[in-house]
C-alpha positions as CSV (number, residue, x, y, z in Angstrom):
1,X,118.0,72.0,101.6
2,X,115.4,74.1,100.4
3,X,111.8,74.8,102.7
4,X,108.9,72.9,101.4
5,X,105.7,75.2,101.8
6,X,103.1,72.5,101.9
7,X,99.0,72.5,102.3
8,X,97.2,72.6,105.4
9,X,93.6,70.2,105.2
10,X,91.8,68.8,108.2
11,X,94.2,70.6,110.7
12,X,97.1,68.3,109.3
13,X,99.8,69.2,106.8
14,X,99.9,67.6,103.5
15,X,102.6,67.1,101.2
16,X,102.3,65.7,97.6
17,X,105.9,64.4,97.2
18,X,105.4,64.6,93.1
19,X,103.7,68.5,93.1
20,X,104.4,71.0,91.0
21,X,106.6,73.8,93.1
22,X,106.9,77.3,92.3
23,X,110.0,79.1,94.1
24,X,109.5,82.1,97.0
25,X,112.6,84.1,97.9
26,X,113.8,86.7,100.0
27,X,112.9,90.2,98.4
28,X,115.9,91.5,100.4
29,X,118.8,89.2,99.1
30,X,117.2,88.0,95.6
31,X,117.8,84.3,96.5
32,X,115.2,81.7,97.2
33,X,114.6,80.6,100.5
34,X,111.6,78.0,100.0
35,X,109.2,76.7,97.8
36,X,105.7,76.0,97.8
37,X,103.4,73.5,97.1
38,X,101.1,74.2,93.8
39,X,97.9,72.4,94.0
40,X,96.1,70.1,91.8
41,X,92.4,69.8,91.7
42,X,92.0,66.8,93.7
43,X,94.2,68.7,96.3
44,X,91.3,71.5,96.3
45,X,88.5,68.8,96.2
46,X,90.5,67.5,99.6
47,X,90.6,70.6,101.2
48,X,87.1,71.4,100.6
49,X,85.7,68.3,101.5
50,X,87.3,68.7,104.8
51,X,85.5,72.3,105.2
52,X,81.8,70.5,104.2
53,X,82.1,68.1,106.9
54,X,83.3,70.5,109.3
55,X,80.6,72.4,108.6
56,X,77.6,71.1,110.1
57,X,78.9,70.8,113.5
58,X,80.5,74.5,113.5
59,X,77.7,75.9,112.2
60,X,75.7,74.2,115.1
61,X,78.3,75.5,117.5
62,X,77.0,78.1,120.4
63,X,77.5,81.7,119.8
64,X,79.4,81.4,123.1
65,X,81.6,78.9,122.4
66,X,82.6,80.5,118.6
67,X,83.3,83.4,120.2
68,X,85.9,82.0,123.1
69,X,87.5,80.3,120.5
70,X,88.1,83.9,118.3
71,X,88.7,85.4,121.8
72,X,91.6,82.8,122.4
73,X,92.7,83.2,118.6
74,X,93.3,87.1,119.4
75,X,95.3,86.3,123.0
76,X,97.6,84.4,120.9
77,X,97.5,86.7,117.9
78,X,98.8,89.4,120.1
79,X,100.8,87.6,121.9
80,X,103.1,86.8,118.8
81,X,102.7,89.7,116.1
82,X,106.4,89.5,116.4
83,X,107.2,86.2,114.8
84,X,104.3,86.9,112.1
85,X,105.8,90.1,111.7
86,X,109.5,88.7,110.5
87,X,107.8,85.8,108.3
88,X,106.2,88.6,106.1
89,X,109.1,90.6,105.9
90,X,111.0,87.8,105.0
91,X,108.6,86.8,102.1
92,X,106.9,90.2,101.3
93,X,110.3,92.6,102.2
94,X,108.1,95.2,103.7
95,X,109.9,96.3,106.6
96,X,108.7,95.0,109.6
97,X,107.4,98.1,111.2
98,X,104.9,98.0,108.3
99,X,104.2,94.4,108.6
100,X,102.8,94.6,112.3
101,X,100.7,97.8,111.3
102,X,99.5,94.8,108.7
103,X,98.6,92.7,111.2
104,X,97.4,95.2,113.8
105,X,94.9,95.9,110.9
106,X,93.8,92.6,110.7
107,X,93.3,92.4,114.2
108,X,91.0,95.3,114.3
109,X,88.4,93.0,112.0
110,X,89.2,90.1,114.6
111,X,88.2,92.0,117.1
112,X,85.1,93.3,115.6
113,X,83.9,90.1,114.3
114,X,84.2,88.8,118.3
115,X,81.3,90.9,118.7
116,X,78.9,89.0,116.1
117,X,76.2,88.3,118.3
118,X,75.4,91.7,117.8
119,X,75.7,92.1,114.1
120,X,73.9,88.5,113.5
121,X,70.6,89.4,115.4
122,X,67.4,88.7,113.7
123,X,64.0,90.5,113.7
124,X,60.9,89.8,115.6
125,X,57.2,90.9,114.8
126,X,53.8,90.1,117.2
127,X,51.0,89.6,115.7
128,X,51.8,90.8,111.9
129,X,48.3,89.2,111.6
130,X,45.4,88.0,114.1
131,X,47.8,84.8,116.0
132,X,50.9,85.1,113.5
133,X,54.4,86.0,114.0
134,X,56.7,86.6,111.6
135,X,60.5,86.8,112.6
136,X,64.0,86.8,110.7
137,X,67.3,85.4,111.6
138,X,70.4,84.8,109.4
139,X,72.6,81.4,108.9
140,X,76.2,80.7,107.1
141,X,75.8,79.9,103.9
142,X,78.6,77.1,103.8
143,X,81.8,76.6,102.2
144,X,83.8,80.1,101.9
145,X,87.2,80.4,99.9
146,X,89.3,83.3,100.1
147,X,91.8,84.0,97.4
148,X,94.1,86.4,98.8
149,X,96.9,88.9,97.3
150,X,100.8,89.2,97.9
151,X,100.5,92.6,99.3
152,X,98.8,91.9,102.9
153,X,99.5,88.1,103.2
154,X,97.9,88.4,107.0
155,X,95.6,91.6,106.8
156,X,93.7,90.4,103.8
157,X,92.8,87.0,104.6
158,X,91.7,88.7,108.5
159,X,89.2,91.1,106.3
160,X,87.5,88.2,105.4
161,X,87.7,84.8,107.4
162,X,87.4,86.0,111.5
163,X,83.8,87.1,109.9
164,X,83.4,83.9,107.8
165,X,84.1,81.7,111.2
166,X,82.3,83.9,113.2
167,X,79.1,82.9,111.4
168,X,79.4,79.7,111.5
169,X,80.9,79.4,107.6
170,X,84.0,76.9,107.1
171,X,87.2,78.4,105.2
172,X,89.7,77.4,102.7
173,X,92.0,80.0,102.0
174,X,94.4,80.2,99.0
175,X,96.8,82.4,99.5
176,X,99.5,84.1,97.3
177,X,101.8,81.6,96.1
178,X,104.7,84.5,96.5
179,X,104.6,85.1,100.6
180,X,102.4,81.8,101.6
181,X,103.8,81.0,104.8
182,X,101.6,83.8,106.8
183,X,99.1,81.4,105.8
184,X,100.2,78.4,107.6
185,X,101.1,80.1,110.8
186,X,97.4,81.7,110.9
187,X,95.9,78.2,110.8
188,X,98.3,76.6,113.2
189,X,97.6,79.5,115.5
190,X,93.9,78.9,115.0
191,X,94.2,75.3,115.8
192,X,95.7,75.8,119.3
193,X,92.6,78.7,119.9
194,X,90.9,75.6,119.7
195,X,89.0,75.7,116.7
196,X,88.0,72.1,115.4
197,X,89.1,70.0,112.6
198,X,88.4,70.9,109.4
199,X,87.2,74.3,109.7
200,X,90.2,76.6,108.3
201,X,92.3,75.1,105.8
202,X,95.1,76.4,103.5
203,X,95.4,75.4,100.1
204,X,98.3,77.1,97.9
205,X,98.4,77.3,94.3
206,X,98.1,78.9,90.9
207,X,95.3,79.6,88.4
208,X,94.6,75.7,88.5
209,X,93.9,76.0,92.3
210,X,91.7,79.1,91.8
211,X,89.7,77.9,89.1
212,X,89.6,74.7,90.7
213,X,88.0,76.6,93.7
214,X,85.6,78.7,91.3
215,X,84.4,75.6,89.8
216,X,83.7,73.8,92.9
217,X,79.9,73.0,93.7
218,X,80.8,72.6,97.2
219,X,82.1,75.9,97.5
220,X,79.5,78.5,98.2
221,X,81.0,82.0,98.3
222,X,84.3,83.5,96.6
223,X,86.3,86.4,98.4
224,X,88.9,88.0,96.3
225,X,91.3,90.7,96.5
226,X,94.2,91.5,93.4
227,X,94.1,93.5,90.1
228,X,91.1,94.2,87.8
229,X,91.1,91.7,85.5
230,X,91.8,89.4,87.6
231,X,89.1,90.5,89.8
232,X,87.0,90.7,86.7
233,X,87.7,87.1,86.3
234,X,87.3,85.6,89.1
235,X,83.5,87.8,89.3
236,X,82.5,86.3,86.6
237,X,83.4,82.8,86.8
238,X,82.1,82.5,90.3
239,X,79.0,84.1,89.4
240,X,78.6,81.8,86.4
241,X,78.8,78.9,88.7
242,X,76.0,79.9,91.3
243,X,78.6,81.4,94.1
244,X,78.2,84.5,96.0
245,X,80.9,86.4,95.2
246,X,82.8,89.9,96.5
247,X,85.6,90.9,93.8
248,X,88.3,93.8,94.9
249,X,90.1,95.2,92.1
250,X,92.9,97.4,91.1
251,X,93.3,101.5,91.4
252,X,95.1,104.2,90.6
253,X,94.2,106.3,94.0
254,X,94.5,110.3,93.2
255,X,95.3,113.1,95.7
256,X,93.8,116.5,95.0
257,X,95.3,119.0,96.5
258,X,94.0,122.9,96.9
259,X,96.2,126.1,96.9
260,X,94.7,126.5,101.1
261,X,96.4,123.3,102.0
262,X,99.5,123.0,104.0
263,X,101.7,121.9,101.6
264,X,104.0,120.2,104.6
265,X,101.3,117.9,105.7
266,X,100.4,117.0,102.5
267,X,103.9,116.3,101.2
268,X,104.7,114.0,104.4
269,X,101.1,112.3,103.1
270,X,102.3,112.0,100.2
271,X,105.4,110.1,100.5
272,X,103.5,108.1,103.5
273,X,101.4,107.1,101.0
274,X,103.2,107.1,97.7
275,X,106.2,104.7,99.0
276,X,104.9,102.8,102.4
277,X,105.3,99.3,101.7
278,X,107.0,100.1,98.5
279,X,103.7,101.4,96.9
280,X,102.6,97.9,96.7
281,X,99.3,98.5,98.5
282,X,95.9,99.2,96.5
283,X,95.1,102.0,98.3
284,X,98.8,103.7,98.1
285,X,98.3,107.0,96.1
286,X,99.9,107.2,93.1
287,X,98.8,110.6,91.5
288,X,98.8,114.2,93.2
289,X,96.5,116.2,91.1
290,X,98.4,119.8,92.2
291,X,95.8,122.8,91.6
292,X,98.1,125.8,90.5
293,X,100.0,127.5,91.5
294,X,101.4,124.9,94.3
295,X,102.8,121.9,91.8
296,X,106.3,123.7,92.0
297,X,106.6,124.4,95.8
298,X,105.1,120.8,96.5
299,X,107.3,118.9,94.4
300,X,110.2,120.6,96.1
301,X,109.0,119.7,99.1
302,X,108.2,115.8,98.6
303,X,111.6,115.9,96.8
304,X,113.3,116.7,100.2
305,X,111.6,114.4,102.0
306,X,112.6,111.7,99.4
307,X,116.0,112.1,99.8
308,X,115.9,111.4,103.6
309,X,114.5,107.8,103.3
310,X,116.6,105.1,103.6
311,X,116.0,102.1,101.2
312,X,116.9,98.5,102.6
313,X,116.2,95.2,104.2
314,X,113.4,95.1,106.3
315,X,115.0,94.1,108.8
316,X,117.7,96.6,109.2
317,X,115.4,99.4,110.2
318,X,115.3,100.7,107.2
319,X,111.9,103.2,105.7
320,X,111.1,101.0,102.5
321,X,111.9,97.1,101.3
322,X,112.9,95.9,98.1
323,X,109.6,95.3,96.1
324,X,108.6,91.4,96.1
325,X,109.9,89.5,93.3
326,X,112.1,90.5,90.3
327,X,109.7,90.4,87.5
328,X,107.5,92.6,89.7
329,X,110.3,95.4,90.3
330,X,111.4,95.0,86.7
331,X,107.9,96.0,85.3
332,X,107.6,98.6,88.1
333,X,110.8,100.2,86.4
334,X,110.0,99.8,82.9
335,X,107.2,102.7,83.4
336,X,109.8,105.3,84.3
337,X,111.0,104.4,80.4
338,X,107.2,104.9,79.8
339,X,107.1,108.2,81.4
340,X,110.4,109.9,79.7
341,X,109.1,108.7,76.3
342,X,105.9,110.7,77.0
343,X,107.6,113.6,77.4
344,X,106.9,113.6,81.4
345,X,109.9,114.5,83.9
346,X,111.6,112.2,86.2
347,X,112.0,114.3,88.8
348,X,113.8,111.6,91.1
349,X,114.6,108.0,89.7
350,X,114.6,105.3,91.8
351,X,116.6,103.1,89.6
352,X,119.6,104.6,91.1
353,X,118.7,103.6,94.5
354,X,122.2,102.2,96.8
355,X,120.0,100.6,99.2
356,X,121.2,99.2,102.5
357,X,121.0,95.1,101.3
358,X,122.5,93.1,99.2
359,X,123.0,93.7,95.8
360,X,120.4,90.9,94.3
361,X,117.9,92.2,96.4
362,X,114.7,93.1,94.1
363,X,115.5,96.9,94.7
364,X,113.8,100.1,93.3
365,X,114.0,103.9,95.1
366,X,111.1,106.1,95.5
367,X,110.1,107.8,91.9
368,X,108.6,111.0,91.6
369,X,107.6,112.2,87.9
370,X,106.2,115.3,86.9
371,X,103.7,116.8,84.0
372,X,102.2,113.4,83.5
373,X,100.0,113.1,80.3
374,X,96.6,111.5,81.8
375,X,96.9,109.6,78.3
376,X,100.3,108.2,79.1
377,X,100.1,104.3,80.4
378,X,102.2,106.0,84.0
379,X,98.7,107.6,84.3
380,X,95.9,105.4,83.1
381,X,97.7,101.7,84.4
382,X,98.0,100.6,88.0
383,X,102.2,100.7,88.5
384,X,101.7,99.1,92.2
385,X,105.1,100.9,93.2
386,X,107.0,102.9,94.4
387,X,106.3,105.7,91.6
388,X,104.4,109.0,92.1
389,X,102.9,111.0,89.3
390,X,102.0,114.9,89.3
391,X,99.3,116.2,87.4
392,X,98.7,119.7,87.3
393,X,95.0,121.1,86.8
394,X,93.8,124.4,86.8
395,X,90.9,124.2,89.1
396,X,89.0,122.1,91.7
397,X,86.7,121.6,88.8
398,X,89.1,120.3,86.8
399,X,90.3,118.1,89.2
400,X,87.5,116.2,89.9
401,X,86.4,115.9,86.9
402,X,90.1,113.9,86.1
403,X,89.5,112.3,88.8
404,X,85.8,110.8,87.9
405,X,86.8,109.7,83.9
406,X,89.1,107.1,85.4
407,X,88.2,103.4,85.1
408,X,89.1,102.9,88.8
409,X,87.1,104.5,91.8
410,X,88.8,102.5,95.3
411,X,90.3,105.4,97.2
412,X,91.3,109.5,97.0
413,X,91.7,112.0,99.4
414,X,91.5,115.9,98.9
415,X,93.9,118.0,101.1
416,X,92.2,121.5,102.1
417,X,91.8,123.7,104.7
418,X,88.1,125.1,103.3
419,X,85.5,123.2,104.9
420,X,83.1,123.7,102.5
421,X,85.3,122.4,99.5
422,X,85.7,119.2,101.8
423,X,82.0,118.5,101.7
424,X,81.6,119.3,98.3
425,X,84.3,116.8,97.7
426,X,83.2,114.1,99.3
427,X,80.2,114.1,97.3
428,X,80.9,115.1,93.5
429,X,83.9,112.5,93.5
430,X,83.0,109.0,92.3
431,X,84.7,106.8,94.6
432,X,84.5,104.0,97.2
433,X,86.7,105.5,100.0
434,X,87.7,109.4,100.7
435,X,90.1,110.9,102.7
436,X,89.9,114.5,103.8
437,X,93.2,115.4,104.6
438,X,93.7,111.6,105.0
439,X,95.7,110.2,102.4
440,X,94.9,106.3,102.8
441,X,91.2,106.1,103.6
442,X,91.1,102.8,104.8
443,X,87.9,102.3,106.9
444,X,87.8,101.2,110.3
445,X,86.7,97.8,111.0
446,X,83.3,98.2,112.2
447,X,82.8,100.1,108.4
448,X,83.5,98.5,105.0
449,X,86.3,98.8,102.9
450,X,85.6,98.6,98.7
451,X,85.3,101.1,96.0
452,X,83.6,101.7,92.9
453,X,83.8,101.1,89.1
454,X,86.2,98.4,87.9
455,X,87.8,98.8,91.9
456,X,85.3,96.1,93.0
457,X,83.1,93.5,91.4
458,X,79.7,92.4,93.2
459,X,77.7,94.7,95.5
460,X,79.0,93.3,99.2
461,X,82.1,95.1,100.5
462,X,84.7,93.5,103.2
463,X,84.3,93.5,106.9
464,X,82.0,95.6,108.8
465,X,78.5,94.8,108.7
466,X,78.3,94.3,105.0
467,X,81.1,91.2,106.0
468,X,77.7,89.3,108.2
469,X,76.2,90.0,105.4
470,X,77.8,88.5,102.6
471,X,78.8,85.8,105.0
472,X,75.1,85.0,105.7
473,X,72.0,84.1,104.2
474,X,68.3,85.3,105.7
475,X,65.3,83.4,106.6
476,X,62.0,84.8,106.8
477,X,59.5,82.6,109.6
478,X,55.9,83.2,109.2
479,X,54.4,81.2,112.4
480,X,51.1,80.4,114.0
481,X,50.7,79.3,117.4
482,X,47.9,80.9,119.6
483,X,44.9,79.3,117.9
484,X,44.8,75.9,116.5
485,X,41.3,77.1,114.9
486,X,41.6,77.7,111.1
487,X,39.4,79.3,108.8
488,X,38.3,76.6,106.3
489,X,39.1,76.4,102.6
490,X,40.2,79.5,101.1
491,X,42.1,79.4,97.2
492,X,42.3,83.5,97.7
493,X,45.6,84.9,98.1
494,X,46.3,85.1,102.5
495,X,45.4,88.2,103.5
496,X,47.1,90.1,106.8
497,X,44.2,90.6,109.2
């Protein structure tokens, strides 16, 4: 009997025997293993109702109180990585190694928004005028959905909701309708922290649920995380209907590397980052921008380092998974076709893969290509693969000037030994997120993670401060106290005496 994958509302969950169901499998064998819920409107209207009348009494909640319950939510969290580990891999078919370096990412935010006393301290000023104080402090702003992406079914929501509850805003969550089950065990997990009725719920869906959720004039802020035009989307039609909204796109992350470098660091970089998690990350790099004359020696070097990976189920040990559904691994393929057709070379084809999993498994090998046109659609077109392109430039110059002309701006690195080629880097290039001999510059929690240009839509990034933030809403307090005198009628405008 097939798993049904069903909503979570009001800490209860809630089947609709007569739903629409769309099917999630097992990356690693091709079949499907369960199927999940797809809501309807009224499902969202449910699940949002629930987080508005939760709302008042969270938001009144002590700062001591929301923080044992996060405190309790991260005992348990680390407690059990294990179990949340296997239900990614089993969804996702990252390997499992990767999926606890997913959650031990999200944790990192956790554990930074424990601290929110801290970042959610007002202002104070005596006597701006003769008897008046004026002082700030911030409050929730309400209702927060979070549409999150197949990639990081645990580490993306945890960018967004420990800093959501943490000041005092309720959550509905709508995750990927490809890996959902992450989801669920997060919010179970957060019920037996403790954390009341009502206050994380878990809708799952399609485009009905997130327009539903874009729509809704109870919902007060949108997070999103996916591919531009989705992103584009979603920034717009939340904006349109009055909601606060952070957007994170799509990229095509470049890695420029000088003649100085060592080319051995950066070709274990590069296959860290070109093929962890089967490039299906947004900030995996998918270009190496090779300065002459080290393309050839680098390529040889990656290509080595290729052939040693061991392609699999994630739950064999292997280095990479199968990519996470066969449509997805399909189109992934189809730009190697691309490539060859623009005259580029496929230095090593991953459709040739014998991985260590079944046959149906969604499988494709590591893919390097070399001499990529930057007008060829490998270049210009997010792959979100396993596929690595090498463009060769003549000069720094050059490369940074590639680098800046592309529509996306989330995340590069430069690879260097010259200090002062570093600096310069770090401000000519037009990105988000650098790396300096770092070849996934994901921030650190108590920073904020988003880039630039079609990589993000709105002007709040995730986590770090910027997360209270966007999370938050200021209030200004102009107060007189010390004399109950006044100074008659007066129709000028106040003055600050």
């Amino acid at each position: 009997m097939t798993i049904r994958i069903a909503h979570w509302i009001a800490d209860e969950t809630v089947d609709v025997p007569d739903a629409r169901v769309a099917p999630v499998y097992d990356p690693a064998t091709g079949e499907q293993a369960k199927e999940v819920l797809l809501a309807e409107p009224d499902v969202v209207d449910a699940a949002v109702a629930a987080a508005r009348a939760a709302f008042p009494a969270w938001r009144a909640l002590s700062i001591a109180r929301r923080q044992a319950i996060l405190f309790r939510f991260r005992e348990l969290l680390e407690a059990r990585k294990p179990e949340l580990a296997e239900i990614i891999t089993s969804e996702h078919g990252k390997v499992l190694s990767d999926a606890a370096g997913e959650i031990a990412r999200g944790q990192e935010v956790l554990e930074f928004a424990i601290g929110f006393a801290e970042a959610l301290k007002g202002d104070y000023s005596v006597n701006a005028s003769t008897g008046v104080d004026v002082f700030s402090f911030r409050q929730p702003i309400g209702v927060a959905a979070i549409i999150s992406p197949f990639n990081f079914p645990a580490m993306v929501p945890m960018w967004f909701f420990p800093i959501a509850l943490a000041s005092g805003d309720t959550v509905v969550l709508k995750p990927s309708e490809k890996d959902p089950s992450a989801a669920l065990w997060l919010a179970a997990l957060l019920k037996e922290a403790g954390l009341p009725s009502g206050v994380f719920n878990v809708v799952h869906g399609d485009k009905v649920a997130v327009d539903a959720l874009l729509a809704h004039p109870e919902v007060d802020s949108i997070s999103f995380v996916g591919s531009t035009p989705i992103a584009r989307y979603v920034y717009e039609t939340a904006a349109h209907h009055g909601k606060r909204v952070q957007a994170l796109g799509g990229a095509k992350n470049h890695m420029l590397v000088l003649p100085d470098a060592d080319l051995d660091l950066v070709a274990d970089s590069a296959v860290n980052a070109g093929f962890g998690s089967a490039g299906e990350r947004c900030m995996a790099i998918s270009v190496i921008v090779a300065v002459e004359p080290v393309a050839d020696e680098l390529i040889a070097k990656v290509t080595e380092r290729m052939r040693g990976l061991r392609i699999g189920d994630g739950r064999r040990g292997c280095d990479m998974g199968p990519l996470v559904t066969r449509e997805h691994r399909d189109k992934v393929a189809s730009y190697i076709d691309v490539a060859l057709a623009d005259g580029a070379e496929v230095v090593v084809d991953g459709r040739g893969v014998v991985p260590d999993g079944e046959p149906g498994g969604f499988w494709l090998g590591p893919t390097l290509i070399d001499r990529v046109a930057t007008t060829s659609r490998v270049y210009t077109e997010e792959i979100f693969g396993p596929v690595l392109s090498v463009v060769r430039v003549a000069s720094y110059d050059e490369g940074v000037a590639l680098i800046n002309a592309g529509a996306f701006g989330n995340g590069t690195a430069i690879f260097t030994n010259d200090g002062g080629a570093a600096r310069r880097f770090q401000v000519d290039v037009e990105v988000g997120m650098i790396g300096i001999n770092v070849p996934i510059p994901v921030p650190v929690a108590y920073h904020s993670f988003g880039g630039w240009k079609t990589s993000a839509f709105g002007d709040t990034k995730a986590y770090g401060r910027q997360g209270f933030h966007f999370f938050t809403r200021e209030k200004a307090v102009t107060s007189r106290w010390l004399d109950p005198s006044h100074g008659g009628i007066n129709l000028g405008f106040p003055q600050n005496v």
